[in-house]
Each structure stands twice: as structure tokens, then as C-alpha cells.
N, C-alpha and C positions, 0 to 999 in steps of 0.2 A: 577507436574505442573497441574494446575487447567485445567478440559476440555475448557472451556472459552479461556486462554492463547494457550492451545493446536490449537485449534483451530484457533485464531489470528497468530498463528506460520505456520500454515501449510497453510494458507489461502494467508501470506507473502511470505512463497516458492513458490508459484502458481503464483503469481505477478512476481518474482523475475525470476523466471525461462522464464517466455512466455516476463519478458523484455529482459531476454539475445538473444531471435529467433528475435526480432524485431529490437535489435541491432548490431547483425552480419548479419541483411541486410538492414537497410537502415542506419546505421553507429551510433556510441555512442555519437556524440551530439545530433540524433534525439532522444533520448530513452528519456534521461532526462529532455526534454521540454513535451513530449507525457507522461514520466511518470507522472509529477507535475500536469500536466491538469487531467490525468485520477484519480489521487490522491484525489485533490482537488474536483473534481467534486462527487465522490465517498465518500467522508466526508462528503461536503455540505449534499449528498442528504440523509445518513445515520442519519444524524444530524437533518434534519428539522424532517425526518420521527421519531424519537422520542423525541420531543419538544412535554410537555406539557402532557408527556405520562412516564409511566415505562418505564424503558428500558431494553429490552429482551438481553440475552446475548447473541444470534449471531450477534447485529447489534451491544454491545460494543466489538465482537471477530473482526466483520468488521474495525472499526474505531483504532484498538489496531492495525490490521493490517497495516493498511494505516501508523500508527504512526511508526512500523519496518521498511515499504517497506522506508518510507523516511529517515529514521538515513541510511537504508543500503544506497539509491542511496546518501547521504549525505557525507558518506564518502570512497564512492568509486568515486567521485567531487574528495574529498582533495587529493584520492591517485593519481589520475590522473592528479593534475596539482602540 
């Protein structure tokens, strides 16, 4: 696996893991409204910050990750309903 992807991968456990502490205490429909915002927000700003520039590969290891953390809470939605 490329350091790039590696990275992306380990950057998603990090996500992944401090969303499981934030939902065994304030409960699993808060995580997934909190994770999509911190998501989204985290893209955005990942995104504009390289517009119009190269782009470095920890900010495509950032944005690969956002793209993991959302298939995981995506389809741990489907297992759950």
C-alpha cells in the first residue's frame, strides 16, 4: 500500500475510533449527524486549501480519509436499520 493510502487508512482509524468514545456517550444517532458535519467541514476546508495549487499528498491522505470514515459510517446506517 502506498504511504499516501497508508496514511489515509490510519488517519480513518483515528476518526473512527474517537467516533466510537463520542458514541457510547452521547448515543449513535448523535455521532452520525456530528460525524457528517466534521466530515464535510474537513473536505471543504481540505479542498479549497488546495484549489488552484498542487496537491501535497497528506492533504489527498486527508480527503481519501474522509472518503473511508464516510462508506464506514455509511454502512454501519445500513447495518443498523
Amino acid at each position: 500500500m502506498a504511504s499516501r493510502e497508508q496514511l489515509a487508512h490510519n488517519i480513518a482509524a483515528g476518526f473512527l475510533e474517537k467516533a466510537a468514545r463520542y458514541a457510547a456517550k452521547y448515543g449513535q444517532e448523535n455521532l452520525h449527524a456530528a460525524m457528517q458535519r466534521a466530515l464535510s467541514n474537513l473536505s471543504a476546508e481540505y479542498r479549497a486549501s488546495r484549489d488552484g495549487t498542487v496537491a501535497n499528498p497528506e492533504s489527498e491522505a486527508v480527503l481519501l480519509a474522509c472518503q473511508i470514515t464516510w462508506m464506514t459510517l455509511a454502512a454501519d446506517g445500513q447495518r443498523l436499520h
